[in-house]
N, C-alpha and C positions, 0 to 999 in steps of 0.2 A: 598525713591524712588531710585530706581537704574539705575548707570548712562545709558546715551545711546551707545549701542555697536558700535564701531568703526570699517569702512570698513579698515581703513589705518591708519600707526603709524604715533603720533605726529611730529612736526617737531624736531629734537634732532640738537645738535652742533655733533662736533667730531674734531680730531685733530688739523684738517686744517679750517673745519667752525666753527671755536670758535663763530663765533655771528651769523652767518645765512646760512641756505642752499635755495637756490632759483632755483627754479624747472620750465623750459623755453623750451616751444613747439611752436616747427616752422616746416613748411613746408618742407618734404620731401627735395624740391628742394633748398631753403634759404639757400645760403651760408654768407650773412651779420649778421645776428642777432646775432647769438654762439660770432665772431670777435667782435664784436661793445658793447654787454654786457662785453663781457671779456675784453676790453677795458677801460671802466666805473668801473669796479669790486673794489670795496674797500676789506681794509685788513680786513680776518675774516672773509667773505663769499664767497663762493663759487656758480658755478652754473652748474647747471648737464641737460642737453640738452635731447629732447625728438624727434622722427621724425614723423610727421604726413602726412600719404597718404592722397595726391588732388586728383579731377580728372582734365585732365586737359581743359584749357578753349577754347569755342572757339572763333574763333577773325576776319571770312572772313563773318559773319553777323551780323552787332549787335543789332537786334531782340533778336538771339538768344544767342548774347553774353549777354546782358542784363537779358533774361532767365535764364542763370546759374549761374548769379551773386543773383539771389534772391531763386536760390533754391539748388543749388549745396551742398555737405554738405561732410565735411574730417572723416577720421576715428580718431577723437579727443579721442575718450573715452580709443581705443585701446592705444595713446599713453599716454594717463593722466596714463592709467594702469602698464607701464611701469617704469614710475619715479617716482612714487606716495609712490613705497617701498623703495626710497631709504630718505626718513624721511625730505622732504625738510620743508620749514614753511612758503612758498607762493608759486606761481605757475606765473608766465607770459607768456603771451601768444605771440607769436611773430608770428601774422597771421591778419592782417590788416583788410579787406574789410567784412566778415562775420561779423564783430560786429557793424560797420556801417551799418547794411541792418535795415530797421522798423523806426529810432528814436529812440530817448533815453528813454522811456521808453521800450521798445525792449530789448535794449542793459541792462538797468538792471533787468530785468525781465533774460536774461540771463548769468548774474553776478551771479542771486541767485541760480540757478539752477548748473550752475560749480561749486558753494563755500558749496550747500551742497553733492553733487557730490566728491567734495575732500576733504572738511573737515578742510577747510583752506583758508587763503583768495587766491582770481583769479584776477589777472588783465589784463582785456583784452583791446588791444590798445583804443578803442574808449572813456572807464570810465579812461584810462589813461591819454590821449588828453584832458577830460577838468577836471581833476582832475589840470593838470597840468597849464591852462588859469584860471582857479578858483585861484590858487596859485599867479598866477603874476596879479590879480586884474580884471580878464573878462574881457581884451579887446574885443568890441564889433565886430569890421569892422576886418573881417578875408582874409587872401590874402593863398590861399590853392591849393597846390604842390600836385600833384598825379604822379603816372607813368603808371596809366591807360588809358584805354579809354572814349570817353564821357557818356557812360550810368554810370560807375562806378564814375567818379568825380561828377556826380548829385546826384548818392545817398550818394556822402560825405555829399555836400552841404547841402542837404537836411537833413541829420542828425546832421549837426549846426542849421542850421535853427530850427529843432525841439527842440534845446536846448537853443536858444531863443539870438543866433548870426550870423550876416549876413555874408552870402558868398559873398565876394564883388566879390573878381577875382578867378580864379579856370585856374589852366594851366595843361591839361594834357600831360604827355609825350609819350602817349603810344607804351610803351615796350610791345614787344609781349612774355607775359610770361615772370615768377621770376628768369630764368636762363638772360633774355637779360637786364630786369630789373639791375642786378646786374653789368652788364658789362657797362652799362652808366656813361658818365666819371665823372671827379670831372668838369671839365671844364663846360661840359655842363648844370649839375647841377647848377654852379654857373649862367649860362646865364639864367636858367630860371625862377632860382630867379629875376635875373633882370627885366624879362620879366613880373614877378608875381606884382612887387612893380610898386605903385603907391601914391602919395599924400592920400588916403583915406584908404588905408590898413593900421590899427594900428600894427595888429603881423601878423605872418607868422604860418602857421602850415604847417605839411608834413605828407601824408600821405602813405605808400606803406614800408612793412619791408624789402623789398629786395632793396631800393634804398638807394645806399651810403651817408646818408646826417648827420650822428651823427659826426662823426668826424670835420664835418664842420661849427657846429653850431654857434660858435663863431664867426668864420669869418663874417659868414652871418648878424652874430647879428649887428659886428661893421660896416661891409660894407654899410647896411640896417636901420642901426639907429632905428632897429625895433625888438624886440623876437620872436623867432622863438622856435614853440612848436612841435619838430618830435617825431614822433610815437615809432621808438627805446629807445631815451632819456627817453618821459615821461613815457614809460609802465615800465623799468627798473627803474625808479627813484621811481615810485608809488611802486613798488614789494618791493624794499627795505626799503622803507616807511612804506609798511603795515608789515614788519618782524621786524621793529625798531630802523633800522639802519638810520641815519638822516645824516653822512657824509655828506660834500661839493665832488663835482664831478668835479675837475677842469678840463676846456679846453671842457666843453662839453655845455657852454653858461647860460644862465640866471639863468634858472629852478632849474639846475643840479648843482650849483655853488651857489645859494643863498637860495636856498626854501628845 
């Protein structure tokens, strides 16, 4: 039988990625995710950046903000098309809120569809987020960080809930758009952690790529006596996971450091 023909070359090494090349699309506007992967990056992998056009959203109705959060859709394929030749051996996705839309069946339904699309594994935040709660033991009672607005933190909620954990608390920040998102401080970050924690929240999770929270997670961890599972940390930990690379990721909290 002859094998199946290949849209794209395997993942190969080369000088510099002697163990892994990992292939990471974000949002046109996402100036976090490129910094914060490149931050985590162990020796022997590399990571090669891809840009993806939004459109962008609107934010003085939110009917109709809510609208374009369930049907809005990026030019992904164009940029998968982009980095796909330069031979990575996973893909991550550093674009939040799309892969939360439906529940978890949704979301891997389109997992399967990106992974035979590239020919390789895809990790996109939402299969990353509880790849990474799976990993530190399911806590149940979730305390959940967004920098959106309220129709967008419902349907985080809602897609724990479909994966069979409670949204206890849910704080949104909302930032109007991934450029304001990014300019949110560490400061205030930290207060709304505080704001998030409660005696019945076991972890923390964070959701939005463009908010500064990888750098932080340690802190949170210790200040909070709780883990904290952000959408940066676990989708970049899951991509070098699925290429084989199992490295500790120190200074980036529980996940990143033990699992």
């Amino acid at each position: 039988m002859n094998a199946p023909v290949r849209r794209w070359p395997a993942g190969t090494t080369d000088a510099l990625a002697t163990r892994a090349k990992i292939a990471v699309v974000v949002p046109s506007t996402n100036t976090v995710v490129q910094p914060e992967y490149d931050a985590m990056r162990p020796a022997g992998v590399t990571n090669h950046i891809t840009r993806m056009i939004l459109p962008p959203r609107p934010y003085e109705d939110m009917n109709v903000y809510k609208k374009a959060l369930e049907t809005e859709e990026g030019l992904l394929d164009a940029a998968l098309d982009l980095v796909l030749v330069c031979e990575p051996h996973v893909v991550a996705h550093g674009h939040s809120i799309h892969s939360f839309r439906g529940g978890v069946e949704r979301a891997h339904e389109e997992v399967r569809k990106l992974e035979a699309y590239c020919e390789r594994p895809f990790i996109t935040p939402s299969i990353g987020v509880l790849k990474g709660l799976e990993a530190i033991g399911k806590p149940k009672r979730l305390g959940i960080l967004t920098p959106y607005f309220g129709p967008a933190g419902e349907m985080v909620a809602n897609f724990f809930r479909s994966a069979g954990y409670e949204a206890t608390r849910v704080v949104n920040m909302e930032a109007r758009g991934p450029t304001n998102v990014a300019k949110i401080t560490f400061d205030t970050i930290r207060a709304a952690f505080d704001q998030l924690d409660a005696p019945e929240v076991e972890a923390f999770v964070h959701v939005g790529t463009a908010l500064c929270v990888s750098g932080l997670t340690a802190e949170i961890e210790r200040t909070h006596g709780k883990p904290l599972i952000g959408v940066n940390v676990a989708t970049y930990w899951a991509a070098l996971r699925a290429a084989g690379v199992n490295d500790a990721l120190p200074g980036f909290g529980l996940l990143a450091e033990k699992y």
